[in-house]
C-alpha positions as CSV (number, residue, x, y, z in Angstrom):
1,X,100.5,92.5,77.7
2,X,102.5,91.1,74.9
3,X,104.8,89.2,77.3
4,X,101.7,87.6,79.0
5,X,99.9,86.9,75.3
6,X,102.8,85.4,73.7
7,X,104.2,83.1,76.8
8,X,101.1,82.2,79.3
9,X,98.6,80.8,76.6
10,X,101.5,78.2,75.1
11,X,102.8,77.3,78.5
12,X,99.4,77.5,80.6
13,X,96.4,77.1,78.0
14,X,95.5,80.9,80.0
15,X,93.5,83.6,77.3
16,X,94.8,86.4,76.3
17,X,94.5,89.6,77.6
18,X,93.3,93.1,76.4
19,X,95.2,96.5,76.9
20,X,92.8,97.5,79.9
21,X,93.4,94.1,81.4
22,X,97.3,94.4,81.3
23,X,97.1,98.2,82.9
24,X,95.0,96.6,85.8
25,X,97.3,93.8,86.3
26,X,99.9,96.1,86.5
27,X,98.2,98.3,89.1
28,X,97.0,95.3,91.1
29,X,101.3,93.6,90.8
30,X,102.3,97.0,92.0
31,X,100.2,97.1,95.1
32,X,100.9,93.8,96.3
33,X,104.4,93.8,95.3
34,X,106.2,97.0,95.4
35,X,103.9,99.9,96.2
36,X,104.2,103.1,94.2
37,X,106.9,104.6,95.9
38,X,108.8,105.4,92.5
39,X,112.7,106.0,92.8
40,X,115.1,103.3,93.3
41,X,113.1,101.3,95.9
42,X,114.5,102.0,99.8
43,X,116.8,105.1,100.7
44,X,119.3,103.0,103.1
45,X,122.4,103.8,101.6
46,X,122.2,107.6,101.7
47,X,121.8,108.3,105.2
48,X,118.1,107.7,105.6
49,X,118.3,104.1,106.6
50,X,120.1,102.9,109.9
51,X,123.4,101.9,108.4
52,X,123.5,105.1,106.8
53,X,123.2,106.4,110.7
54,X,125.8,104.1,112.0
55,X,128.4,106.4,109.9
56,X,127.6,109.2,111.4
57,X,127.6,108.1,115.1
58,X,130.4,108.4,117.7
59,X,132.1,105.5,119.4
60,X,130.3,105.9,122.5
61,X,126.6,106.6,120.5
62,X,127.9,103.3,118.4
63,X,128.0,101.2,121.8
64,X,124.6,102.0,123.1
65,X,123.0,101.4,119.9
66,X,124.8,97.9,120.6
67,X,123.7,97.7,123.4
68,X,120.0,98.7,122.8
69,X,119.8,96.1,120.0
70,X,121.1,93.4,121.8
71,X,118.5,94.1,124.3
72,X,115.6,94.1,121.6
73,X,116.9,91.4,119.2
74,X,119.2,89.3,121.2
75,X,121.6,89.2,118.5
76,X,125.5,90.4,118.3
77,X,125.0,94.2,116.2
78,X,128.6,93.9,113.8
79,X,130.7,97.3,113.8
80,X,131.4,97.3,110.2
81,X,127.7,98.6,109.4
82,X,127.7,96.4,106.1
83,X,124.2,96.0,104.8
């Protein structure tokens, strides 16, 4: 709220805004934009993702992922499972 009140009315000519007003802005930015999932955002480098996955697989489970997402994407999969 004090962000908004001290920038967006100088720069933008917009009214300030209450306390209510900020907490539903909040709310509203949160659903659109990042859900309420809390954490750190997406679990992909602890295992739960698919590069975390790719570490744990065998050579020959390693080639028919590969294989199975050069089928569905059409694209080279790299071996290095960077993110």
């Amino acid at each position: 709220m004090l962000l908004w009140n001290n920038l967006l009315p100088a720069l933008f000519g917009i009214s300030t805004i209450t306390f209510w007003q900020a907490i539903g802005l909040l709310i509203l930015s949160k659903i659109l934009f990042g859900g309420f999932r809390g954490g750190h955002g997406h679990h992909r480098c602890h295992g739960h993702g698919p590069h975390g996955r790719w570490m744990h697989l065998n050579p020959e489970e390693r080639e028919k992922m590969k294989s199975e997402w050069n089928e569905r994407c059409g694209h080279r999969v790299q071996e290095s499972g960077a993110k």
